[in-house]
C-alpha positions as CSV (number, residue, x, y, z in Angstrom):
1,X,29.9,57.9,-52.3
2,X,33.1,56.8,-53.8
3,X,33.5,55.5,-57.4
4,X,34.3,52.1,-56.2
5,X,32.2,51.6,-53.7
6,X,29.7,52.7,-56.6
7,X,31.4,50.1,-59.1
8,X,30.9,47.1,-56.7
9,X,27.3,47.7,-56.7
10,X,27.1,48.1,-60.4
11,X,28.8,45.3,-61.5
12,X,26.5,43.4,-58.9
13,X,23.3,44.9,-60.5
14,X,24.7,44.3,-63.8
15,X,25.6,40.5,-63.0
16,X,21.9,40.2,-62.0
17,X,20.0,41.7,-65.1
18,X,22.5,39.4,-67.1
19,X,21.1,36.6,-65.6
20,X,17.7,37.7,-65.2
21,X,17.6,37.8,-69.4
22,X,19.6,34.3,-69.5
23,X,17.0,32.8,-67.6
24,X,14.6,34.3,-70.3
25,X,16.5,33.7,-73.8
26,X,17.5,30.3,-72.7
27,X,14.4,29.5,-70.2
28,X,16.4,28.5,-67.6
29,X,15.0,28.4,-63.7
30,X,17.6,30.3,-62.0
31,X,15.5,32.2,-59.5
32,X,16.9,31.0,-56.3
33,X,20.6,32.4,-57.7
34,X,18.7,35.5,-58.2
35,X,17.4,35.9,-55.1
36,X,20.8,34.9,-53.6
37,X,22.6,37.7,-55.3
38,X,19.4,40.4,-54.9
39,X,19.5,39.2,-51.3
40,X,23.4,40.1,-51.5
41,X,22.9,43.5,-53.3
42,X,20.4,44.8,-50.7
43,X,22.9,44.1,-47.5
44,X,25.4,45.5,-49.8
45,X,23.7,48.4,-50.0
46,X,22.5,48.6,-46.4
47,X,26.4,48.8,-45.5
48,X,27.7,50.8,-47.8
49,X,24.9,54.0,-47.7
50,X,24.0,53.6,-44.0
51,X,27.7,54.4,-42.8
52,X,28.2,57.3,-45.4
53,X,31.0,59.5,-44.6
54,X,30.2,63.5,-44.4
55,X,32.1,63.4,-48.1
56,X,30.2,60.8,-49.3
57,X,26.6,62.6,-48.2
58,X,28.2,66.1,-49.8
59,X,28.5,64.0,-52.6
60,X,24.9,62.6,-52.7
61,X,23.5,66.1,-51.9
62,X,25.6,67.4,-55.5
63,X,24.6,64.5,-57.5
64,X,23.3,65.2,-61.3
65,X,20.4,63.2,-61.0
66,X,18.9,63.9,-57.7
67,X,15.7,65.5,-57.4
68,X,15.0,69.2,-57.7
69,X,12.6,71.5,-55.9
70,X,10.4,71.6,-59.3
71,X,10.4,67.6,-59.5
72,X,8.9,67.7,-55.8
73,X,6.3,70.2,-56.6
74,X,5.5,67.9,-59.1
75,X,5.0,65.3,-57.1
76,X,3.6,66.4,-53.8
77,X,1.3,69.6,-54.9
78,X,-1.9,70.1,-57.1
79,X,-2.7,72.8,-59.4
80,X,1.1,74.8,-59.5
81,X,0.9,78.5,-60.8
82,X,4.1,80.1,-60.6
83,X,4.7,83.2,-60.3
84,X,7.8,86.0,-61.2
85,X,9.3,88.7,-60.5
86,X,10.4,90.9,-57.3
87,X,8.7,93.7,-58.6
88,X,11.9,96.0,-57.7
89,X,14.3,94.8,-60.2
90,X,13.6,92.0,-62.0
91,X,12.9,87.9,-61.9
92,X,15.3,85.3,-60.7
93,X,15.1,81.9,-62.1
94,X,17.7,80.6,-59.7
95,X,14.4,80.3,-57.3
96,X,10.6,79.0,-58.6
97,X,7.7,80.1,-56.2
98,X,3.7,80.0,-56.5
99,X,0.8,79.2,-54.9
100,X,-0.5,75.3,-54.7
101,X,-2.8,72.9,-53.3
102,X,-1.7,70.7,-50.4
103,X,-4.5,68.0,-49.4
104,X,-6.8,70.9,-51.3
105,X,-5.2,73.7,-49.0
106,X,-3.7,76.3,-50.8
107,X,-0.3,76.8,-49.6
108,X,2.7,79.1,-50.8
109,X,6.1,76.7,-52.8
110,X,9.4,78.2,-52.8
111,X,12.1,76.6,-53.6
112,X,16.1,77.4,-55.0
113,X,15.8,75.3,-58.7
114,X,19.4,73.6,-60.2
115,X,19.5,72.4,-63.6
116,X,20.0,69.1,-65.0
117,X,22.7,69.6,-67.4
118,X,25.3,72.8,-67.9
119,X,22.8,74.3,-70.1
120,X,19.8,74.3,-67.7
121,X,23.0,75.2,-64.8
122,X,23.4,78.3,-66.3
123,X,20.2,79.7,-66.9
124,X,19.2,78.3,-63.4
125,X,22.6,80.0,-61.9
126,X,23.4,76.6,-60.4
127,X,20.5,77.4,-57.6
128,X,22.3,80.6,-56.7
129,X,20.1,83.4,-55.8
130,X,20.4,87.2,-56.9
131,X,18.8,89.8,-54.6
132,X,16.0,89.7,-56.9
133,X,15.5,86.8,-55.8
134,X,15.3,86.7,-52.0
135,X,13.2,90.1,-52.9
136,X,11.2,87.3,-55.0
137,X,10.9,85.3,-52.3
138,X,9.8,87.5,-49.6
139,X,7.0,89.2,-51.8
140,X,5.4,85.4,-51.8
141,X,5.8,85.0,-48.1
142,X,3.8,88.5,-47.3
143,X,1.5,87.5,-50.4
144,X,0.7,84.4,-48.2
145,X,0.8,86.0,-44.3
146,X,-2.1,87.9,-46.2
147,X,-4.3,85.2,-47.6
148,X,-3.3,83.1,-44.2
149,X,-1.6,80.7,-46.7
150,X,1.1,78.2,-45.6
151,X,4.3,78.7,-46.8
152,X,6.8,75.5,-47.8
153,X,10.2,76.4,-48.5
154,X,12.5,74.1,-50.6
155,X,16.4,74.9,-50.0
156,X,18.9,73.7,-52.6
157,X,21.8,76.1,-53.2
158,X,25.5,76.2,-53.2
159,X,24.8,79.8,-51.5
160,X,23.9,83.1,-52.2
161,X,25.8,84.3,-55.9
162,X,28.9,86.4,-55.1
163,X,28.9,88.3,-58.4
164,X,30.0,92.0,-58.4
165,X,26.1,93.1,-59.7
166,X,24.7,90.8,-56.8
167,X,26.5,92.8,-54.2
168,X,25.6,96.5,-56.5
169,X,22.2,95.6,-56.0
170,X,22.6,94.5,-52.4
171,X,23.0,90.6,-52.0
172,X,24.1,91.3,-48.1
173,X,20.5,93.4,-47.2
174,X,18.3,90.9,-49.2
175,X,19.4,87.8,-47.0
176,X,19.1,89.9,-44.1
177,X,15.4,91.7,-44.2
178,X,14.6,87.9,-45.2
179,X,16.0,86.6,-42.0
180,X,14.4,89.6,-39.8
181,X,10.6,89.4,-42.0
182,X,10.5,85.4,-42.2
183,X,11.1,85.4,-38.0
184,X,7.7,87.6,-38.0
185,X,5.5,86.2,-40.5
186,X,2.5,85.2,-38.8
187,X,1.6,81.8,-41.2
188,X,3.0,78.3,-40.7
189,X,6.7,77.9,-42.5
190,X,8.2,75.0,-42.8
191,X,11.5,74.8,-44.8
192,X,13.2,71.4,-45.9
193,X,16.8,71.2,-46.9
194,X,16.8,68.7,-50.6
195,X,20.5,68.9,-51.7
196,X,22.7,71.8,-50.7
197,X,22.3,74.1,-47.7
198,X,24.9,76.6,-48.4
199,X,25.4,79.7,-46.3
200,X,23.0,82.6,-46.0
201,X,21.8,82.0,-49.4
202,X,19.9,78.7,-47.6
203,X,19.5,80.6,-44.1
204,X,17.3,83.0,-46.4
205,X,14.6,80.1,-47.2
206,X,15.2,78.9,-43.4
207,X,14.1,80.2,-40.7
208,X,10.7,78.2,-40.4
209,X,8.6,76.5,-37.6
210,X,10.0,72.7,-38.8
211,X,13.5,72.9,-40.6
212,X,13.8,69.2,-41.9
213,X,16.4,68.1,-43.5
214,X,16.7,64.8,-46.1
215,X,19.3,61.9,-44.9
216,X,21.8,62.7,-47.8
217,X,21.0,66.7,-47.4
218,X,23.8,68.6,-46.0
219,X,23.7,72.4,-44.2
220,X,26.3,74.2,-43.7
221,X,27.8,77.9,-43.3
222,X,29.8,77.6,-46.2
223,X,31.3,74.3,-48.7
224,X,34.1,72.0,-47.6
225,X,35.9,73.7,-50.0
226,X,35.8,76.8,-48.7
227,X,36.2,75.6,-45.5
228,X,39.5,73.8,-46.4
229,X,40.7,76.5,-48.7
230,X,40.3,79.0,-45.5
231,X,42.2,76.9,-42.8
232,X,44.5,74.5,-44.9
233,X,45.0,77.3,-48.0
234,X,44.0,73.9,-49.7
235,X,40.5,73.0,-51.1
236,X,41.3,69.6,-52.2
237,X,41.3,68.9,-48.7
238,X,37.9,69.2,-49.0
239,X,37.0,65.4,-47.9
240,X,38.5,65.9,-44.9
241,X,36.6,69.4,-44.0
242,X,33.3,67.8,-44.5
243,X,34.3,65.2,-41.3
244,X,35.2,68.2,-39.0
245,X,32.0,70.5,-40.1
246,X,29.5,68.5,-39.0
247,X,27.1,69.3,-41.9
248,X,24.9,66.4,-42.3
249,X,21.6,65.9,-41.5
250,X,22.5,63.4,-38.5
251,X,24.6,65.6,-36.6
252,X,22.6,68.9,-37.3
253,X,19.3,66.9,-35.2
254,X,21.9,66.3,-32.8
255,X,22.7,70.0,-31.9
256,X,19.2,70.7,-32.6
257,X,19.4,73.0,-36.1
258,X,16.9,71.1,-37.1
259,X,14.0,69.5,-36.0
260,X,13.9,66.2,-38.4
261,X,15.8,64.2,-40.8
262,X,13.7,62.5,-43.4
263,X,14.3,59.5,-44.6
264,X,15.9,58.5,-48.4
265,X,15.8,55.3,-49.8
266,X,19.3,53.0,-49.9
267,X,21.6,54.7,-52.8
268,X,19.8,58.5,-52.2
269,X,16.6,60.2,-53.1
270,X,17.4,59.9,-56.9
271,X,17.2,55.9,-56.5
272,X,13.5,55.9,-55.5
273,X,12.1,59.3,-55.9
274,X,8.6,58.1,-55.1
275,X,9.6,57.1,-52.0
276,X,11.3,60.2,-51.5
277,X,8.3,62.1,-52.3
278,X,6.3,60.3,-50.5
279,X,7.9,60.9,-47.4
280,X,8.2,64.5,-47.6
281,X,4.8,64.6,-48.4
282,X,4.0,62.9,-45.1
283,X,6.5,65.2,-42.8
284,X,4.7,68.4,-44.4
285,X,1.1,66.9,-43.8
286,X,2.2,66.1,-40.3
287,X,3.7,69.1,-39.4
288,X,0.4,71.7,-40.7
289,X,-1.6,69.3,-38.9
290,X,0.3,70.2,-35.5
291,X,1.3,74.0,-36.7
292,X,-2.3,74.7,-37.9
293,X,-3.9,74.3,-34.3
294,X,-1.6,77.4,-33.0
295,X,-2.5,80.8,-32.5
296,X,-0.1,83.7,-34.2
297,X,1.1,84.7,-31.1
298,X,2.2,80.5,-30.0
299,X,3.4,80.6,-33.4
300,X,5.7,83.1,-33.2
301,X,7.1,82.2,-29.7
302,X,7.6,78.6,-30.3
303,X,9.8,80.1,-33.6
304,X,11.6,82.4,-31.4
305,X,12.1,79.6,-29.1
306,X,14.0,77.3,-31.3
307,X,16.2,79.2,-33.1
308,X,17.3,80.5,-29.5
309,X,17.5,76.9,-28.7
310,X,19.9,76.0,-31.2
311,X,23.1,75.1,-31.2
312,X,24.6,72.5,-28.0
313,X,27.9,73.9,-25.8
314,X,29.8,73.4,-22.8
315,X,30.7,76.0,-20.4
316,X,33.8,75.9,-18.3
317,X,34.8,78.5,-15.2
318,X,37.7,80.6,-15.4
């Protein structure tokens, strides 16, 4: 969302708290100009985030204070152990997985972790996965096919990191045997996109039974910037890539990439992360419910199915 845009709503919120303690310090009735203005702030609101730009949502998706695959675990599971390590090489904290209690079933977590400031960035890598971890990643989902566990992926990354020991150690064959195991793992998956969904370093936590996306997520095969800095040799025509890469959530259901947008309170997950939560909690629950009834072979079809069912086209003779 834009700065002013985020100013007007501000001020508005500000103008009501000032009143609010007026109407304490001087005990003054002035609930109906309250209610005026809060009636005003939510329509406000209700205009400004429900016709978002692709920009705007790319901004959401980066913001500093929205939620993080850890704050969700939180929230949603009992009795979190994680667990490290690929066993090859070493552990990657750019990505958190465990086993958990969902509802009292254990289930497998995985999820690509950001920080909340520079500090926690770095040590986190920003969310952007080594082969370690992909090779991290994958161990958990065989751990789980095993036990007949669940698996829930969490996908937050700018993409995979593009750093010369990444690529040494094989960055390009991680994402792939990820892609190529995840497509036969005979236990439900289902993977929902929180921030950023960049490239294959997202596509590697992806390919699940239900890909759902949050209304402020976006999922794309690389950033605006990138985009624009490819076909314009100009990344700060990055606004204007996000409109032409149809990346958000809304679209994405359209062409069928995913199966679901859930929904985000008014302002983005980070203004009501309860309610965030909370709604993610019920798509998962909804979702086992239907995935748990199917065999490993309907399983596996039905996955095949949509991922050859992606994607929308016209055709045209010669």
């Amino acid at each position: 969302m834009t700065t002013s845009k985020e100013e007007m709503i501000l001020a508005l919120e500000t103008k009501i708290d000032e009143l609010a303690q007026f109407s304490i310090d001087h005990d003054v009735n002035l609930s109906k100009e309250i209610a005026e203005l809060n009636y005003k702030l939510t329509k406000m609101k209700k205009e400004i985030y429900e016709n978002l730009t692709a920009w705007e949502r790319v901004q959401l998706a980066r913001h500093s204070q929205r939620p993080t695959t850890m704050d969700y675990i939180e929230a949603i599971f009992d009795d979190f152990l994680e667990l490290h390590g690929d066993r090859l090489f070493g552990d990657d904290s750019a990505v958190v997985g465990g086993i958990a209690k969902f509802k009292g079933m254990p289930v497998t977590v995985i999820g690509q972790q950001k920080g909340r400031d520079t500090k926690e960035n770095i040590s986190r890598n920003f969310g952007m996965m080594h082969p370690e971890g992909y090779r991290k990643a994958l161990r958990l989902m065989k751990q789980a096919e095993k036990f007949k566990r669940p698996i829930i992926c969490f996908i937050d990354t700018p993409g995979a990191y593009c750093g010369l020991g990444a690529e040494e150690r094989g960055q390009g064959e991680a994402i792939a045997k990820n892609l190529m195991e995840m497509a036969g793992i005979k236990v439900p998956i289902i993977a929902i996109v929180i921030g950023e969904g960049g490239s294959g370093g997202a596509l590697a936590l992806g390919v699940g039974d239900r890909i759902f996306m949050l209304e402020n997520a976006i999922y794309s095969v690389l950033s605006p910037e990138g985009f624009a800095s490819i076909l314009w040799k100009d990344s700060t025509q990055a606004s204007k890539a996000a409109g032409l890469m149809k990346i958000t959530a809304r679209d994405l259901k359209k062409f069928h990439i995913i199966s679901d947008v859930i929904a985000e309170p008014l302002g983005g997950a980070h203004k009501d992360f309860s309610e965030t939560a909370l709604n993610i909690k019920t798509s998962i629950k909804e979702s086992l419910d239907e995935l748990l009834t199917k065999n490993e072979d309907e399983l596996l079809n039905e996955r095949y199915n949509q991922f050859r069912r992606m994607g929308v086209f016209m055709e045209e003779e010669a």
